[in-house]
TORVO-144089 format. One record per residue (C-alpha): x, y, z; residue number from 1. Coordinates in steps of 0.02 Angstrom, whole numbers, plus 50000, padded with zeros to 5 digits. Example, Ala and Ser with C-alpha at 12.3 -4.5 7.8 and 13.67 -1.06 7.14 Angstrom:
REM residues 2
50615, 49775, 50390, 1 .
50684, 49947, 50357, 2 .
//
This chain:
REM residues 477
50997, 54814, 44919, 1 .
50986, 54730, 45083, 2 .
50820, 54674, 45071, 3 .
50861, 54586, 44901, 4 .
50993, 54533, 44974, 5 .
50886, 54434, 45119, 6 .
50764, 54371, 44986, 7 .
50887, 54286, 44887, 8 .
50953, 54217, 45062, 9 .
50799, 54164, 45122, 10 .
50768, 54066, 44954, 11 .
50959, 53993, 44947, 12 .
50911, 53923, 45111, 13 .
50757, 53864, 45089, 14 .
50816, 53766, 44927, 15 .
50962, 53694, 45054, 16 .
50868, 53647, 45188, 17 .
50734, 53559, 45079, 18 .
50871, 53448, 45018, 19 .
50936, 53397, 45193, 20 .
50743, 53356, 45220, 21 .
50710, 53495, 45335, 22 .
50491, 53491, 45333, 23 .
50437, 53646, 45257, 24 .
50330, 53682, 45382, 25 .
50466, 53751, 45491, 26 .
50586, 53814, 45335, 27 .
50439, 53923, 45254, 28 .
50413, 54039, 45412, 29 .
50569, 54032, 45485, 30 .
50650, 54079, 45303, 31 .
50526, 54215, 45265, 32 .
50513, 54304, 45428, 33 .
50722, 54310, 45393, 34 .
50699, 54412, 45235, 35 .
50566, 54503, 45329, 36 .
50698, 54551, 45448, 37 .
50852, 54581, 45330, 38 .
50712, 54691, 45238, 39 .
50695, 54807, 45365, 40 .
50524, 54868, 45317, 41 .
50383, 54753, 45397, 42 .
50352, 54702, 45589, 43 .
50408, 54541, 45589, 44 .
50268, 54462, 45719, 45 .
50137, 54555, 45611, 46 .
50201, 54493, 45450, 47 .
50198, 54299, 45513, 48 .
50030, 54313, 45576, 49 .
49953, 54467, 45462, 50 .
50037, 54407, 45311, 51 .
50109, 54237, 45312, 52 .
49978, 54141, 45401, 53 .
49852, 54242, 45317, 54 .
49904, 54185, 45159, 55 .
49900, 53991, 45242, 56 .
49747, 53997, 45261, 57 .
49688, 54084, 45091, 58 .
49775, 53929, 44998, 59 .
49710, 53793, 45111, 60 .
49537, 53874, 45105, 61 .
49543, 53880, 44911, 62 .
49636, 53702, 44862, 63 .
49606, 53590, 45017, 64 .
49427, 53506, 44959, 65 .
49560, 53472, 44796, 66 .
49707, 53388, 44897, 67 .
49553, 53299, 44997, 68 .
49449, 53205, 44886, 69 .
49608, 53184, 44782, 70 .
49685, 53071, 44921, 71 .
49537, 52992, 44957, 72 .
49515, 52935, 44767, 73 .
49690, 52886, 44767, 74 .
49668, 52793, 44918, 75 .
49513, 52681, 44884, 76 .
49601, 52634, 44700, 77 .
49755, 52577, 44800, 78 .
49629, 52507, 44913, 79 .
49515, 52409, 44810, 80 .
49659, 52351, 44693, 81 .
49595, 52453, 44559, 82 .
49753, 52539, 44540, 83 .
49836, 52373, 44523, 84 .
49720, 52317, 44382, 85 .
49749, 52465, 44287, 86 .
49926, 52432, 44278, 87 .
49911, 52245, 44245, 88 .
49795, 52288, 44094, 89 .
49901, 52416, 44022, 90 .
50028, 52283, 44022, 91 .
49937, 52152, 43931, 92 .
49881, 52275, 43807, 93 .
50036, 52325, 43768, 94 .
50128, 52156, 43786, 95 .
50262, 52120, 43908, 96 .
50401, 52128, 43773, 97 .
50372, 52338, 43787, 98 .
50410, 52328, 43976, 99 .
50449, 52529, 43958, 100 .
50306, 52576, 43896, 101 .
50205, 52458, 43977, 102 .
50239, 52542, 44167, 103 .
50247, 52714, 44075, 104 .
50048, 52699, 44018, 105 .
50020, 52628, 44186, 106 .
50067, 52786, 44283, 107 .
50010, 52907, 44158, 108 .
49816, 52822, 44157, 109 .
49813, 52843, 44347, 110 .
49901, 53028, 44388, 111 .
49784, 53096, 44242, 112 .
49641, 53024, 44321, 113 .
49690, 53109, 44493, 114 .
49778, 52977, 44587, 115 .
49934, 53050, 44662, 116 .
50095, 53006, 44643, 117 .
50143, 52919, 44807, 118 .
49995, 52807, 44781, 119 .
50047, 52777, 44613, 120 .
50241, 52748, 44646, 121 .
50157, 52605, 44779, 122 .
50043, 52530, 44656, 123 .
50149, 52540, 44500, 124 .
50336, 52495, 44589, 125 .
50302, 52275, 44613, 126 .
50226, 52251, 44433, 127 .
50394, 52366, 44363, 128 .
50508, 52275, 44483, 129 .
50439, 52094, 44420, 130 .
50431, 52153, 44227, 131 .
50616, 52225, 44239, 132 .
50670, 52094, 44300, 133 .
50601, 51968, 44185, 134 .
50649, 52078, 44027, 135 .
50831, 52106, 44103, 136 .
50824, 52280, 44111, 137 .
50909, 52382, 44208, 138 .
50820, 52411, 44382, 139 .
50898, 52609, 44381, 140 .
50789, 52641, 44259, 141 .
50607, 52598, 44352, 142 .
50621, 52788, 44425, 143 .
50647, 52867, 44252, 144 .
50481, 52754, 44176, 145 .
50388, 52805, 44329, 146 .
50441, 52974, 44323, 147 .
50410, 53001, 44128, 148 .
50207, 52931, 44164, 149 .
50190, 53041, 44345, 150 .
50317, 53199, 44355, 151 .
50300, 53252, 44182, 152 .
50137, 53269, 44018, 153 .
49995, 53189, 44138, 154 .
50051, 53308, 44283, 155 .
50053, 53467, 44196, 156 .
50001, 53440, 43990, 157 .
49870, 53323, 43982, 158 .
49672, 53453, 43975, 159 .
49579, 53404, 44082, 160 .
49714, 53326, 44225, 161 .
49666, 53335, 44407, 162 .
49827, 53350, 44488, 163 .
49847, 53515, 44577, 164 .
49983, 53577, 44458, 165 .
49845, 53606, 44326, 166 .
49724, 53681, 44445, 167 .
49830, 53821, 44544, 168 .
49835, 53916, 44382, 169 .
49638, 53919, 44360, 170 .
49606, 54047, 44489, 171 .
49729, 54168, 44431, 172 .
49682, 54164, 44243, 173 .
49475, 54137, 44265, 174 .
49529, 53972, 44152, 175 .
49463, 53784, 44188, 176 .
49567, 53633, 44191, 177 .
49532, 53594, 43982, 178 .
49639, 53761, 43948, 179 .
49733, 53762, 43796, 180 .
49682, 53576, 43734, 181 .
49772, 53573, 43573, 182 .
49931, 53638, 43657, 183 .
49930, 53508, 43792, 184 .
49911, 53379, 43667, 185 .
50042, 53426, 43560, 186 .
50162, 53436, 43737, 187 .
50104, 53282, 43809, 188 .
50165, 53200, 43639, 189 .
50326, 53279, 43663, 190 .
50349, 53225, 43805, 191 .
50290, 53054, 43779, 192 .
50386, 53028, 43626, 193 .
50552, 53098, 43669, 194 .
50549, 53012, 43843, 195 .
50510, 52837, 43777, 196 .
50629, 52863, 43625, 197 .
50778, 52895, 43786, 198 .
50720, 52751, 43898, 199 .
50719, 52638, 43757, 200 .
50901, 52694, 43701, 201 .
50948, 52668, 43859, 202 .
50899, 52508, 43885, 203 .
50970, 52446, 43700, 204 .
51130, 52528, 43769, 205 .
51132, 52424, 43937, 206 .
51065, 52275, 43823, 207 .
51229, 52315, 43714, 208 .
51347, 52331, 43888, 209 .
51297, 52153, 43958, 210 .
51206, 52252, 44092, 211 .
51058, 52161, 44171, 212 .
50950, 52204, 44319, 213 .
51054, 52236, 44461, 214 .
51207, 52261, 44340, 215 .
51323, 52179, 44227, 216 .
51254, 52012, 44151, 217 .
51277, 51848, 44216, 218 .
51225, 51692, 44119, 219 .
51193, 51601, 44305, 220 .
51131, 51755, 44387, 221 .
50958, 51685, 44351, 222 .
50976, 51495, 44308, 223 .
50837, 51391, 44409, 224 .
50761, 51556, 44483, 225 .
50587, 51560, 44446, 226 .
50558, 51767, 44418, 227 .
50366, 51781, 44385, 228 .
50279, 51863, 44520, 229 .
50065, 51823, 44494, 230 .
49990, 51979, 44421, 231 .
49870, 51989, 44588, 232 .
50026, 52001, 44706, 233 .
50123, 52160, 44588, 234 .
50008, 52304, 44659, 235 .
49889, 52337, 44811, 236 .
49724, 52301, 44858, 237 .
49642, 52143, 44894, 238 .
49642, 52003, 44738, 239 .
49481, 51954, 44782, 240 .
49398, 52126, 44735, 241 .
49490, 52108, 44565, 242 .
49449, 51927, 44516, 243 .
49286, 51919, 44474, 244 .
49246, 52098, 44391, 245 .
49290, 52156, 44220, 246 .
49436, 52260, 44193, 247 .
49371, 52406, 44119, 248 .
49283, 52418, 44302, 249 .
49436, 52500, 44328, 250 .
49439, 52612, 44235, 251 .
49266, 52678, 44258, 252 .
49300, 52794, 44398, 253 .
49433, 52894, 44292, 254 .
49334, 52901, 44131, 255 .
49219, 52963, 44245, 256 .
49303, 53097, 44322, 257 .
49363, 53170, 44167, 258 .
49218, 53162, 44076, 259 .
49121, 53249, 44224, 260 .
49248, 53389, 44231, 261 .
49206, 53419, 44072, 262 .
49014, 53414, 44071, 263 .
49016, 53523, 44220, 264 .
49152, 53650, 44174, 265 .
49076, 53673, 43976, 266 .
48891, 53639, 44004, 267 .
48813, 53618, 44179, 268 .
48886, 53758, 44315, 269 .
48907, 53928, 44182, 270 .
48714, 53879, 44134, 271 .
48692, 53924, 44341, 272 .
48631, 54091, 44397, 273 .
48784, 54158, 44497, 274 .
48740, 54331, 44511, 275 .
48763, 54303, 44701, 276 .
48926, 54286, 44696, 277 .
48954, 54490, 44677, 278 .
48901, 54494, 44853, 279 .
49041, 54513, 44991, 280 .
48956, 54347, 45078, 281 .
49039, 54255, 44934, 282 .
49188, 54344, 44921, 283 .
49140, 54492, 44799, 284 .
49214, 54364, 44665, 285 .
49175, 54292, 44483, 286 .
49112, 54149, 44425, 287 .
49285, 54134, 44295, 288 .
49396, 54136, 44460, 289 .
49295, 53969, 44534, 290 .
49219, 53874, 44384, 291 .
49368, 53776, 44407, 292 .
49371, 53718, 44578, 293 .
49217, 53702, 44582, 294 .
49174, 53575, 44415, 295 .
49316, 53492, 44470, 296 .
49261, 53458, 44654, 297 .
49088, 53399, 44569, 298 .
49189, 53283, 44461, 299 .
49277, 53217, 44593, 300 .
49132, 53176, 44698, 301 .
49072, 53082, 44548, 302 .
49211, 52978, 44524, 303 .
49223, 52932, 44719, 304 .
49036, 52879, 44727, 305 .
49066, 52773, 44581, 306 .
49237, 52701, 44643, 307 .
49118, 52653, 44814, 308 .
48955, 52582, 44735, 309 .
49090, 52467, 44611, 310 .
49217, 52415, 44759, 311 .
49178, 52449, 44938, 312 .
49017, 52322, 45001, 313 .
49088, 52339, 45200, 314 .
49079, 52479, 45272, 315 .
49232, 52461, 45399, 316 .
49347, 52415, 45261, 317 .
49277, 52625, 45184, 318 .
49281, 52699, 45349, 319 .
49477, 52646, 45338, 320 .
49512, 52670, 45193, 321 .
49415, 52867, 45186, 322 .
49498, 52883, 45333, 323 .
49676, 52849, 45279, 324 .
49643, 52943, 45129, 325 .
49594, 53077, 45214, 326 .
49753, 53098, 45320, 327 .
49885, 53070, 45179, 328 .
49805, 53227, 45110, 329 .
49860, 53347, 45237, 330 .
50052, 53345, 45234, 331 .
50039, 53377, 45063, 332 .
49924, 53521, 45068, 333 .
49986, 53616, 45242, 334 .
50173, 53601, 45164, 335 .
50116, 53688, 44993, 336 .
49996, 53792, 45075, 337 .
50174, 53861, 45166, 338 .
50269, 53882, 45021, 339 .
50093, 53990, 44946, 340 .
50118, 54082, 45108, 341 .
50318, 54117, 45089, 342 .
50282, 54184, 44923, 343 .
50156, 54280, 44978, 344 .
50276, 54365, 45120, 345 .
50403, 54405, 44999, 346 .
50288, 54488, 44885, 347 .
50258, 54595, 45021, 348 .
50447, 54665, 45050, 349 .
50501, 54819, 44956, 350 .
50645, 54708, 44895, 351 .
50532, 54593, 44795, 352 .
50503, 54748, 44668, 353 .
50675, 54736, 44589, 354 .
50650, 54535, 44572, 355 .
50489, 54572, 44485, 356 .
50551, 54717, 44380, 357 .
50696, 54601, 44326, 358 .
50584, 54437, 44292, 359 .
50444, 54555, 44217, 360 .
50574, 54636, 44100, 361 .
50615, 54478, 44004, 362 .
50549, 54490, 43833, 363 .
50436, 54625, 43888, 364 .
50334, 54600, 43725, 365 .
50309, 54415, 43752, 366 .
50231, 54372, 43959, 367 .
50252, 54196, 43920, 368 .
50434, 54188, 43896, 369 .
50449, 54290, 44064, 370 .
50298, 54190, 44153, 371 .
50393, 54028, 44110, 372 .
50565, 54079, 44195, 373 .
50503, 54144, 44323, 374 .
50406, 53967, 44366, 375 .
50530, 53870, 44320, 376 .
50659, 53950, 44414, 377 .
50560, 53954, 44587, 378 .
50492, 53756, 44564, 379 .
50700, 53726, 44543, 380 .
50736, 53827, 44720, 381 .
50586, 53766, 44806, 382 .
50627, 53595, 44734, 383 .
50406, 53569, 44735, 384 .
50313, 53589, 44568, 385 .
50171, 53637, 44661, 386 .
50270, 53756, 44765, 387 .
50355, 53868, 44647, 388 .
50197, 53876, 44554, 389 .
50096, 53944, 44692, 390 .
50266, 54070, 44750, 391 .
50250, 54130, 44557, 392 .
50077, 54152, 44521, 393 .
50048, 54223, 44694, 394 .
50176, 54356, 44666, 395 .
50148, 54385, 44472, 396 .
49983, 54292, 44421, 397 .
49895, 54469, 44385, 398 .
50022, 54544, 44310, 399 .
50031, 54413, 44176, 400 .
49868, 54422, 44178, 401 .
49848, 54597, 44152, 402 .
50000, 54571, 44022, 403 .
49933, 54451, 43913, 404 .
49762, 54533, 43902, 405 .
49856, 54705, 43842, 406 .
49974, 54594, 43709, 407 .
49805, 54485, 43647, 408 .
49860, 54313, 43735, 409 .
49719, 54199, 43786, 410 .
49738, 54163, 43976, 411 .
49707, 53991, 43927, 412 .
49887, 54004, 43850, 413 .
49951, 54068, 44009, 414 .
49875, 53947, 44102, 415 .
49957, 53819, 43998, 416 .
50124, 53876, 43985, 417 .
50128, 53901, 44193, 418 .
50099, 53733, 44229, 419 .
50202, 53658, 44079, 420 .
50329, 53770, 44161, 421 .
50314, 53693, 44374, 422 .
50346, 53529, 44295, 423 .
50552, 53571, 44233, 424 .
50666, 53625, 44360, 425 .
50548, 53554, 44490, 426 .
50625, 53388, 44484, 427 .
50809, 53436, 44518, 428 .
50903, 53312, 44652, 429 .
50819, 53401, 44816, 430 .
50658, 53349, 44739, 431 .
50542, 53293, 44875, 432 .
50433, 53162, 44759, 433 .
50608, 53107, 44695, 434 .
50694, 53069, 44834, 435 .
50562, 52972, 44867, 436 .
50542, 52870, 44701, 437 .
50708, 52838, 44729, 438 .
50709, 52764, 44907, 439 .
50558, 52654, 44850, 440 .
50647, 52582, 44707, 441 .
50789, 52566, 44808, 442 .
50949, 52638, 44690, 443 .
51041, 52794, 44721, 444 .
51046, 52978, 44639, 445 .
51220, 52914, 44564, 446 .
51126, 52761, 44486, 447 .
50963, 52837, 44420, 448 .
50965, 53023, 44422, 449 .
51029, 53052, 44255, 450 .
50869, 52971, 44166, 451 .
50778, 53045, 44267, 452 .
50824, 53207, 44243, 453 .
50790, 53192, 44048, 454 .
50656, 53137, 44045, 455 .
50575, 53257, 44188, 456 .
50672, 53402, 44168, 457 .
50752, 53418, 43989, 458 .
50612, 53345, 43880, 459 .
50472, 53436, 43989, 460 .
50588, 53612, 43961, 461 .
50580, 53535, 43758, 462 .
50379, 53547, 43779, 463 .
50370, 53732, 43857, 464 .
50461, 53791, 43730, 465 .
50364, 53725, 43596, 466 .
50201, 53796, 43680, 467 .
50273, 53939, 43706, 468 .
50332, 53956, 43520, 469 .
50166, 53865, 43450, 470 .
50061, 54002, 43566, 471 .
50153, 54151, 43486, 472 .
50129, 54117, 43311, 473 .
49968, 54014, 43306, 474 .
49892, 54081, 43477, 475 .
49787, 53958, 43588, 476 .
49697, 53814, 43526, 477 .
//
C-alpha cells in the first residue's frame, strides 16, 4: 500500500512541478527515485543508474535520429522562409475573409509534414496576428486556431504524420506510421470539423458582443491606422529566397516526405533481406519493431536534401542553420527521453502491479477502451503528449499487445487509438507547448484557455471515442 502510495506521490508531484516550470530533467529522477524509496523494494542508486538511466538511453537510442532530422527540417523551412510561404499560400487559397481557417490549414500543412510546433507557432504567429487584426477578431483566439492545426488531427490522426506522437507507438505494435488510414481520416475530420465549427461560433459571438481585437469595439480604435503587414514580413526566413520561386516550391519538401514514407514503409525496405537482424549484433529484433523508424528516417533524409538543393546555395548560411536545428532538438528529446525513463522505473516497483491490474481491468473484453485511459490519463499528469505516451506504452505496450492479438484487434488499431489518445488530456493548463503558445501570442490562461481546451482536449476526446467505437464494430481500416 505504501508503494502505491509513493507512485501516486511521485506522479502528483511531478504533474505540480511541471506546472511551476520545474525542467523535467531534474523532476523525472528526483520523483522516481522517491517512489523507489517509499516502495521499499529496489536500491535506490541501482535503480537510477540500472534502471532509470538505462531506460534514457534505450529511448534516446531508439527516437533521437527522429527528434534530429525533425528539427533540422523544421529549422531550414523557418530558415529559408518556406514555412512562411506555406502559410501565405494557404491564405490566399482560402481567401482572407476565412481568417480561421486560413491559419488553421497553415499549421496543419506544416506539423503533418514534420515541422514542429515551436517552429510553427514562430512562423505561423505574425501572418495570424496581422489577419486577426485586419478581420477584427479576437486576438485570444490565435492560440485556439494554432492549437486546432498543431496540438490536435495532424499531431496524432493524420497516416502518415511525422511528429513523434505517431511514431512512439510503432515499436510497440510492429505497425508503421500509415496505421489505421481510414480511422485517422475519419478523426482528423472530426476534429477538423468540430474545431472550426467552435472557432467560428466564437468569433460570430465576439462579432455579436462588439468585441474586436484586443477587446470591446471601438469605431476610432483603428481610424487612420494602416493594419496590413507585407506578406514577406508575417513569417521567417529571408524574402529574397521566396520572391522569385514558385510557391508550390514549398511545398515540395513535405509532399516529399510523405510520399517517401510511404514508398519506403509499403514497397522498398520489407522487399530487403533482414534476416540479420535475428542476430544479437542487431539486437535479436524484427523487422515489424523498426520498419518504422527506419522508412521514416529515409523519408526524412529525402525531404532535407530536397529542402537544401531548392533553398540553401551558401554554405555558411546551412552550417547555421543545421546547426541550430540540430540543438533545438535536444531539449526536446533528453526531457521525453526522462519521462520514458520515469515510466520505466515505476514499472519496475511492486506497487505498479495494482495500477496495472486496475487500468488493465477496464473493459477487460475491449484493450482499447483501457489502452485509451490509461494514455490519456498519464499525458494529463505529465502534462507532455509525448510523455505520457512513452510512460504508457512503456509500462503496458505488450500487454495490449498481447491483448488485442488474443481479442482479434489489428495492432494497427492500437496504434491508432494510443496516439489519438496522448493528444486529450495532454493539453491541460500545465501544458508545456501551451504555456508557450500562450506567452508568444501574448494573452493569458484566463483569456484563451477555454478555446483552447475545446478544441485540443474535448473535440480530440470526441475523435478517440469514435475510433474506438468505429474499431469495435467495423475493425481497422
Amino acid at each position: 500500500m505504501i508503494g502505491l502510495a509513493g507512485i501516486l506521490l511521485s506522479l502528483v508531484l511531478l504533474m505540480y512541478l511541471a506546472y511551476r516550470n520545474v525542467s523535467v530533467l531534474v523532476l523525472a529522477p528526483v520523483c522516481a527515485m522517491l517512489a523507489v524509496m517509499l516502495d521499499g523494494g529496489l536500491p535506490i542508486l541501482a535503480s537510477y543508474t540500472q534502471i532509470f538511466m538505462a531506460s534514457v538511453g534505450q529511448f534516446i537510442t531508439q527516437f533521437f535520429p527522429l527528434f534530429l532530422l525533425g528539427a533540422i527540417f523544421g529549422k531550414l523551412m523557418e530558415d529559408s522562409g518556406a514555412a512562411a510561404r506555406i502559410a501565405e499560400v494557404m491564405v490566399r487559397a482560402v481567401g482572407r475573409q476565412r481568417t480561421i481557417l486560413a491559419i488553421v490549414l497553415s499549421c496543419a500543412v506544416l506539423t503533418y509534414g514534420g515541422v514542429s510546433l515551436f517552429v510553427v507557432v514562430f512562423a505561423v504567429f505574425p501572418l495570424s496576428r496581422t489577419l486577426f487584426l485586419q478581420a477584427d477578431i479576437p486576438r485570444r483566439l490565435i492560440p485556439a486556431a494554432i492549437g486546432l492545426g498543431s496540438f490536435t488531427f495532424t499531431m496524432t490522426a493524420m497516416p502518415g504524420t511525422v511528429q513523434i506522437q505517431n511514431q512512439i507507438p510503432m515499436a510497440f505494435f510492429r505497425t508503421n506510421s500509415f496505421a489505421a488510414p481510414g480511422l485517422g481520416l475519419i478523426a482528423s475530420a472530426i476534429m477538423l470539423t468540430l474545431g472550426m465549427a467552435w472557432l467560428n461560433r466564437q468569433a460570430a459571438k465576439a462579432r455579436r458582443n462588439g468585441e474586436g481585437f484586443e477587446g470591446p469595439r471601438r469605431e476610432s480604435d483603428r481610424e487612420g491606422t494602416d493594419t496590413t503587414v507585407p506578406m514577406s514580413e508575417a513569417g521567417g526566413g529571408e524574402a529574397t529566397d521566396r520572391d522569385w520561386r514558385p510557391a508550390w516550391l514549398a511545398f515540395l519538401p513535405i509532399v516529399c516526405m510523405v510520399v517517401m514514407n510511404f514508398v519506403f514503409s509499403r514497397l522498398v525496405i520489407p522487399s530487403w533481406d533482414t534476416a540479420f537482424l535475428a542476430e544479437e549484433a542487431f539486437g535479436r529484433t524484427e523487422l515489424a519493431r523498426v520498419l518504422g523508424n527506419w522508412s521514416t528516417i529515409l523519408s526524412m533524409l529525402c525531404a532535407l536534401s530536397l529542402t537544401i538543393a531548392i533553398y540553401f546555395r551558401g554554405a555558411d548560411r546551412l552550417k547555421t542553420s543545421l546547426g541550430e536545428g540540430a540543438k533545438s532538438s535536444l531539449l526536446p528529446v533528453f526531457n521525453t527521453a526522462c519521462e520514458y525513463g520515469y515510466g520505466n522505473t515505476i514499472k519496475s516497483l511492486a506497487g505498479f502491479a495494482t495500477i496495472q491490474a486496475f487500468v488493465t481491468g477496464i473493459a477487460p473484453g475491449n484493450p482499447l477502451i483501457s489502452q485509451a485511459i490509461a494514455v490519456n490519463s498519464l499525458a494529463g499528469i505529465t502534462g507532455s503528449a509525448s510523455g505520457g505516451l512513452s510512460i504508457a506504452l512503456t509500462a503496458l505496450g505488450e500487454t495490449y499487445y498481447q491483448r488485442g492479438l488474443e481479442a482479434g484487434i489489428d495492432p494497427q488499431l492500437l496504434h491508432r487509438v494510443a496516439s489519438l489518445s496522448c493528444g486529450g488530456l495532454d493539453s491541460l493548463p500545465h501544458n508545456g507547448a501551451l504555456i508557450t503558445l500562450l506567452l508568444i501570442c501574448g494573452v493569458t490562461h484566463r483569456q484563451a484557455y477555454k478555446d483552447v481546451a475545446v478544441v485540443s482536449i474535448l473535440i480530440p476526446l470526441a475523435g478517440t471515442i469514435a475510433v474506438i467505437a468505429l474499431g469495435t464494430w467495423f475493425g481497422s481500416f
